[in-house]
MARNUTOR-47985 format. One line per 4 residues: number of its first residue (from 1); for each residue x, y, z of C-alpha. Coordinates in Angstrom, 1 decimal, decimal comma. Layout:
N
NUM) X:Y:Z | ... .
//
This chain:
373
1) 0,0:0,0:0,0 | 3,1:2,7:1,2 | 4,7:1,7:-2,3 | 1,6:2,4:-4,3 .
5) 1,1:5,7:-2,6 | 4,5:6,7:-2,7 | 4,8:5,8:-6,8 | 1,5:7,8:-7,2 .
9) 3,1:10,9:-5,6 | 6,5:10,4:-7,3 | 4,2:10,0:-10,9 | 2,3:13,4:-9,6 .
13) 5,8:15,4:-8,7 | 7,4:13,9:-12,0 | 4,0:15,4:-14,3 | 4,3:18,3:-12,5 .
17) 8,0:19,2:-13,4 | 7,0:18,0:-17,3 | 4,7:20,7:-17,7 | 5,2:22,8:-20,7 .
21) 6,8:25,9:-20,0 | 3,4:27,9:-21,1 | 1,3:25,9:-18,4 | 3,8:27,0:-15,5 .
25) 3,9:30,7:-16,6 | 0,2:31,6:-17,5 | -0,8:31,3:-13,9 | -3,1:34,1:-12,4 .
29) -0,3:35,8:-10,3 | 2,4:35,5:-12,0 | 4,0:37,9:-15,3 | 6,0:35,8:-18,2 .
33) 7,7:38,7:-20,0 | 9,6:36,1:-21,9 | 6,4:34,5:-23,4 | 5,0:37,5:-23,8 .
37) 7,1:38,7:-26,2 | 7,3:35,5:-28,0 | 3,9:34,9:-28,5 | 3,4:39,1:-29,4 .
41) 6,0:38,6:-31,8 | 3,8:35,9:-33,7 | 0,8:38,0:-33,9 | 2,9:40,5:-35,2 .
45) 3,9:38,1:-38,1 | 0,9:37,4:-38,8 | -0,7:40,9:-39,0 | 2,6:42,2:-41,2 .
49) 1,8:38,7:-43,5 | -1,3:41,1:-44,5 | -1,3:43,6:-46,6 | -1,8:47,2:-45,4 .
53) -5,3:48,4:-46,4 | -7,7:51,0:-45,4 | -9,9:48,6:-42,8 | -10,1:49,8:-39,5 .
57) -9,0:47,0:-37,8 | -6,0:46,1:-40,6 | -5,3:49,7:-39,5 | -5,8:49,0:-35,6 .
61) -3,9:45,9:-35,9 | -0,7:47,5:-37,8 | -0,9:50,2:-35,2 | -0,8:47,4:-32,5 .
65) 2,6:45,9:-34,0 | 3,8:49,7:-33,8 | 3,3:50,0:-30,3 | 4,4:46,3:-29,2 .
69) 7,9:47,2:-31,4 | 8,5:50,1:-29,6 | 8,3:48,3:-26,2 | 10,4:46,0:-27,4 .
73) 12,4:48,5:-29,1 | 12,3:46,2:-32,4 | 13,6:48,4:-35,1 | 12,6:45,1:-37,7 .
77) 9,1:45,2:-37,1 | 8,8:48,6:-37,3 | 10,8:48,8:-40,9 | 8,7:45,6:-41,9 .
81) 5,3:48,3:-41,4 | 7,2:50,6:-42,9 | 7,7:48,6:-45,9 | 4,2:47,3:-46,0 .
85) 2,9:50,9:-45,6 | 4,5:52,2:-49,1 | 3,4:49,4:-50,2 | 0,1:50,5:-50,5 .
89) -0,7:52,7:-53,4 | -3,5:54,8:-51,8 | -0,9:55,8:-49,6 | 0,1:58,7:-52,0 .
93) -3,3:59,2:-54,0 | -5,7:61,5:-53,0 | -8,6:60,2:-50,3 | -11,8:59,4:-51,7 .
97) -14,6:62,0:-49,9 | -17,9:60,2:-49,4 | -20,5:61,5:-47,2 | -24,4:60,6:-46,6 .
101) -26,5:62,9:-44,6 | -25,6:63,9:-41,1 | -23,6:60,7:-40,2 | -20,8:60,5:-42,8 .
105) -21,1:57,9:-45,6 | -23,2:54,8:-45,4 | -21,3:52,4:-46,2 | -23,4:49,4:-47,5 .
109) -24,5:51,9:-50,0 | -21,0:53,4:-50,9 | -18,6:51,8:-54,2 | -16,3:49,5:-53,4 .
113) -12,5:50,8:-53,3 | -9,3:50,3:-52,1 | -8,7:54,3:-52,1 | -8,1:56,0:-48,5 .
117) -11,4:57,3:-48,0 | -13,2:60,0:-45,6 | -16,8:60,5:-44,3 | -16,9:58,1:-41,8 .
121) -15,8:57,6:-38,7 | -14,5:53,9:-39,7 | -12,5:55,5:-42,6 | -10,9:58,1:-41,0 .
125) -9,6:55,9:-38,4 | -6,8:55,1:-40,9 | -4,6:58,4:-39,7 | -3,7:56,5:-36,3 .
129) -1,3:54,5:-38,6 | 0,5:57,1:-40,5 | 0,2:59,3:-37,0 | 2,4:56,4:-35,2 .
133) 4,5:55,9:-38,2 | 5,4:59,8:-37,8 | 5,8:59,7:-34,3 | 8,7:56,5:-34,3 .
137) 10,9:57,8:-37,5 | 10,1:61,5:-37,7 | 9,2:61,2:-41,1 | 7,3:63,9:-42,4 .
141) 5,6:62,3:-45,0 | 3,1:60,4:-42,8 | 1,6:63,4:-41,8 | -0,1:64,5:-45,2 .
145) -2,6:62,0:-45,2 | -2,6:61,3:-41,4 | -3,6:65,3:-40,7 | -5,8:65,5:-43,8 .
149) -8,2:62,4:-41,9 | -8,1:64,1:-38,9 | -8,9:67,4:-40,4 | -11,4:66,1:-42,1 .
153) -13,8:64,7:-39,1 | -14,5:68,3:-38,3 | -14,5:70,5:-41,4 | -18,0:70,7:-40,7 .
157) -19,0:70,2:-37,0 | -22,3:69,9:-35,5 | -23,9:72,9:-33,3 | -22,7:70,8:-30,0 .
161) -19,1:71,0:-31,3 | -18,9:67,1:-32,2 | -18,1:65,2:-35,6 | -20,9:65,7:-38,0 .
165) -20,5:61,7:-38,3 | -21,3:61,0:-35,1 | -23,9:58,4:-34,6 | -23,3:57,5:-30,7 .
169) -22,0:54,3:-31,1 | -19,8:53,4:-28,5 | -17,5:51,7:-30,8 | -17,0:55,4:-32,0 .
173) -15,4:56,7:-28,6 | -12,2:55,0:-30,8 | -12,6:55,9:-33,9 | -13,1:59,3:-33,2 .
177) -10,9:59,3:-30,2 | -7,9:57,6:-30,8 | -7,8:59,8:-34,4 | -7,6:63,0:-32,1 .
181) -5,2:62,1:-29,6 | -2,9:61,2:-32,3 | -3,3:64,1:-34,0 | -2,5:65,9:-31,4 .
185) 0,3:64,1:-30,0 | 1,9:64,3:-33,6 | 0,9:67,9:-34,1 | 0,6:69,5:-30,6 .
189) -2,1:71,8:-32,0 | -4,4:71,6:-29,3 | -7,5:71,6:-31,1 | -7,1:67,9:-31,5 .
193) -7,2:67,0:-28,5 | -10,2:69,5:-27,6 | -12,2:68,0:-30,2 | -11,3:64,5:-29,2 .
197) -12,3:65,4:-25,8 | -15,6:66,8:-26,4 | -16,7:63,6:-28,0 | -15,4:61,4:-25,6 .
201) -17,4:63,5:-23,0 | -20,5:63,8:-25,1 | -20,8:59,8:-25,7 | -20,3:59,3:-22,0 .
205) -22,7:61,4:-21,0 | -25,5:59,4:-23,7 | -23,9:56,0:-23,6 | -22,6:55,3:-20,1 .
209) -24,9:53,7:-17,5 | -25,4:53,9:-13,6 | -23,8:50,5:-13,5 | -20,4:52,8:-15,0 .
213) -20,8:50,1:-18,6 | -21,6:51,4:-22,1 | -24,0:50,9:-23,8 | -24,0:49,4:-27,6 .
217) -25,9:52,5:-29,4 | -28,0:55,3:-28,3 | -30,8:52,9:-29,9 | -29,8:49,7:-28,2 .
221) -29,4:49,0:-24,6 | -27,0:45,8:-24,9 | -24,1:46,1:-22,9 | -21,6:44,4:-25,7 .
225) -18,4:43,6:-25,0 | -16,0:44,8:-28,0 | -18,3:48,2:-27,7 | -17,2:48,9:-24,2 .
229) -13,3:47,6:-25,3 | -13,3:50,5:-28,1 | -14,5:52,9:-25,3 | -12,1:51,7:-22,7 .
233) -8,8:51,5:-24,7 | -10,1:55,4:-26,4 | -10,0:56,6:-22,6 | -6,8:55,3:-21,4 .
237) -5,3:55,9:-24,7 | -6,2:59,8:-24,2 | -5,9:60,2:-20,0 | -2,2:58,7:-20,9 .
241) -1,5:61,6:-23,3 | -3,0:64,7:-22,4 | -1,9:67,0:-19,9 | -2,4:66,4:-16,0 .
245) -3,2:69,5:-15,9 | -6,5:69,8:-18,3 | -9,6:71,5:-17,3 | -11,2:68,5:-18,6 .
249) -8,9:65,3:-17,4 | -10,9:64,9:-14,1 | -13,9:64,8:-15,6 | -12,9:62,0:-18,3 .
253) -11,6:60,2:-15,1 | -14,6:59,4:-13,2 | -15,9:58,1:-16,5 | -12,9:55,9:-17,2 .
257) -12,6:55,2:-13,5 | -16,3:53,8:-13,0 | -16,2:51,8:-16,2 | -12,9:50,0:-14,7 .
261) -14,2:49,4:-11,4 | -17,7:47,7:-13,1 | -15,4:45,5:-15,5 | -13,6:44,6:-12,5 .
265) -16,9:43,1:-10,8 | -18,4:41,5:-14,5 | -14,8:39,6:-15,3 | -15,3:35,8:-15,0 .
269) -13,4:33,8:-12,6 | -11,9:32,6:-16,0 | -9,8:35,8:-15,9 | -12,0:36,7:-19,6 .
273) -15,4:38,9:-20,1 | -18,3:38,1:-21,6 | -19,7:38,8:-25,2 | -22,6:40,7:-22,9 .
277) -20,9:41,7:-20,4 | -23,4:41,6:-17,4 | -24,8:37,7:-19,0 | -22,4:35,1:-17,6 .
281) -24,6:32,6:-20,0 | -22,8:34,6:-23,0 | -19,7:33,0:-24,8 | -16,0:34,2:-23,0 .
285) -15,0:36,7:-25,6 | -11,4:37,6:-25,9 | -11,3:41,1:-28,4 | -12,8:43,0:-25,4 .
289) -10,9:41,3:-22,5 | -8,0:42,6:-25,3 | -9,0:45,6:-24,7 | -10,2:45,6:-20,7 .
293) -6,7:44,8:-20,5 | -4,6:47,1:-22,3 | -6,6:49,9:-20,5 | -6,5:48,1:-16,8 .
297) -2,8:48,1:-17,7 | -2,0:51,6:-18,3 | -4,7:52,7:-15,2 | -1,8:50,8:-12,8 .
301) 0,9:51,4:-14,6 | 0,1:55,0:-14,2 | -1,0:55,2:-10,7 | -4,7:55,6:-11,2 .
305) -5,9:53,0:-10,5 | -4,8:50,9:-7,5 | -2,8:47,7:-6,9 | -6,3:45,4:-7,0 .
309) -6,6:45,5:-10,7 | -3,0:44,2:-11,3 | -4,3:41,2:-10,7 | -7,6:41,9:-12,7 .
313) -5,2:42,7:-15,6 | -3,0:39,3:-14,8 | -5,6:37,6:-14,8 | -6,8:38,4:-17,9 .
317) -3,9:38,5:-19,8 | -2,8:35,1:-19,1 | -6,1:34,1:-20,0 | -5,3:35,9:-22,8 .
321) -2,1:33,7:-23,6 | -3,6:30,5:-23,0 | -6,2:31,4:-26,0 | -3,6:32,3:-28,1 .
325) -1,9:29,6:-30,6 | 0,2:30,0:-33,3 | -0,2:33,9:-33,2 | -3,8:33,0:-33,6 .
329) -5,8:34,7:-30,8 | -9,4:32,3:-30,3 | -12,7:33,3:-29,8 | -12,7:36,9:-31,1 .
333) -16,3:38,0:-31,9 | -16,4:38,7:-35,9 | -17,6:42,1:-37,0 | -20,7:43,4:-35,5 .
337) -23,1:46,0:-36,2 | -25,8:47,6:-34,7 | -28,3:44,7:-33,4 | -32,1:45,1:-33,1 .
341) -32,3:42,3:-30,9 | -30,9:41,0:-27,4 | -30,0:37,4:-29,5 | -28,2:39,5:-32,1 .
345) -25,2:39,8:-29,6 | -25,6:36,6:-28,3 | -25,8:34,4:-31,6 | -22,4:36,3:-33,6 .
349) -20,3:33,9:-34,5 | -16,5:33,6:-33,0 | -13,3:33,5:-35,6 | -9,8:32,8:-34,8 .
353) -7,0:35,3:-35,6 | -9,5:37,7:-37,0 | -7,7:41,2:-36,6 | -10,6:42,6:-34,2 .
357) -8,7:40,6:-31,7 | -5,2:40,4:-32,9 | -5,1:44,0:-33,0 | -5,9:44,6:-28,7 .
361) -3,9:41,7:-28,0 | -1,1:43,5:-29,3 | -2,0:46,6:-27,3 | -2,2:44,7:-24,1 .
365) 0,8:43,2:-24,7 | 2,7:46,2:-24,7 | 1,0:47,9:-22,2 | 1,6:44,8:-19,7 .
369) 5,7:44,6:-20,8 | 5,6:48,6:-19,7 | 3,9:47,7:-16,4 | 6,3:45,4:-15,6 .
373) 9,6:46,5:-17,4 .
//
């Protein structure tokens, strides 16, 4: 009997030194920096195997390689977008203006090209890229189209001061967002950033609920996932680089600061949130626990958020790994529109590797090598 239970516990001790080296090191608690990297670096293969085209999240997903090659201070990756940037011919043609009534163009409706076009908050969104591409080599030339995007989204504002294409969708708060800061970060013309600001602040103040989540649309009272990502990354993305000192930087902090402490009470024991996020009967869907984290990250990186929600970020992230194979991140909710039902949200289907998830993954990645460089 003593021999059998000592072979069992030698069998136990010997399975658990075998583990794989990813097993041991995606545990809750603990930070692989090593795998990290690894497995950042093949998502960023796979994103720079595509071609550079004016899709917002092609777009989002170069800009992610960006950022994770500046952590790592990866001058190859960052020549390889380079490279796949000039590649593109619309790069140096003129963009394609195509509006439809108050809220920019309608796309469904709009001729198919692969020209850099404006009129839409999902066009326009193409500046981050030549923004970021400007602000690692200094290169002037990224700025022409870049500042003729962001120019665009308010040659002819509304009364209230915001886009004449917004449509209060919270997937917006990005788009619009994360255009502005950019702009201003390349530019320092403060305009940007008061203009980015004002929308932020304005879909907040229509989209945000009591419980501190967002909203899908003004028209549709779904708490999606991916929707509140786009709003979450736009915050931290813009608290991060505008000045402490801003009338308005408060104010835009209580609003990021209640959305994190509500994600913080709907993530799943799984470390991952839900495609709605306050139904635990959705699927686990990892393009907005992407982008809880990247934002999560930067809150405690930068001292606004407290040491609790390293371990909500942790958590997630290494969830994150574990769904991640082959630079293929799993489970990433495909493209979604504006739903007119509750089972909308529920019933999209999942894709692996689609760039609405390999884009944040690359996002969060950086942001959790800063945290713990």
């Amino acid at each position: 009997m003593n021999r059998i239970f000592v072979g069992c516990i030698a069998a136990i001790v010997f399975l658990i030194v075998a583990m794989p080296a990813t097993a041991k090191s995606t545990r809750a608690d603990k930070f692989n920096g090593e795998l990290t990297i690894k497995i950042a670096n093949q998502v960023a293969e796979n994103i720079l195997s595509i071609p550079v085209e004016a899709k917002y999240p092609t777009v989002c997903s170069y800009y992610g390689v960006l950022k994770f090659a500046e952590t790592v201070n990866d001058q190859k990756l960052i020549d390889s977008v380079k490279a796949n940037y000039v590649a593109y011919p619309a790069t140096t043609e003129e963009i394609v203006k195509s509006v439809h009534k108050s809220t920019g163009a309608d796309k469904h409706k709009s001729p198919m090209t692969d020209k850099i076009r404006s009129g839409h908050v999902d066009w326009n969104v193409f500046g981050i890229l030549p923004f970021e591409l400007y602000l690692q080599t200094e290169d002037r030339q990224y700025l022409k189209v870049a500042t003729k995007l962001a120019e665009d989204e308010w040659a002819q504002p509304r009364e209230d001061g915001l886009t004449a294409y917004t449509r209060f969708w919270t997937d917006d708060m990005f788009m619009v967002g994360a255009l502005a800061i950019q702009a201003y970060k390349a530019t320092g013309k403060e305009i940007f950033l008061e203009r980015g600001l004002t929308q932020l602040l304005a879909y907040a103040e229509a989209l945000q609920q009591q419980n501190g989540l967002f909203q899908h649309t003004a028209n549709v009272p779904v708490f999606w996932g991916r929707a509140n990502g786009w709003a979450a990354a736009a915050m931290a993305m813009t608290l991060e680089n505008m000045p402490k000192e801003h009338p308005k930087r408060q104010e835009l902090m209580a609003v990021y600061k209640k959305m994190m402490i509500a994600l913080q009470k709907y993530q799943d024991a799984s470390g991952l949130w839900h495609q709605v996020l306050i139904d635990p009967a959705s699927y686990e869907e990892t393009s907005c626990t992407a982008m809880f984290t990247y934002a999560i990250a930067t809150g405690v990186k930068n001292s606004w958020l407290d040491e609790s929600f390293r371990t909500t970020a942790l958590k997630s992230f290494n969830s994150l790994l574990q769904k991640t194979h082959n630079g293929q991140l799993s489970d990433i909710c495909v493209g979604t529109g504006e739903g007119k039902s509750y089972d909308y949200y529920l019933n999209r289907p999942t894709k692996t590797g689609d760039l609405h998830g390999q884009a944040p993954l690359l996002w969060a990645a950086a942001a959790m090598l800063q945290l713990y460089q």
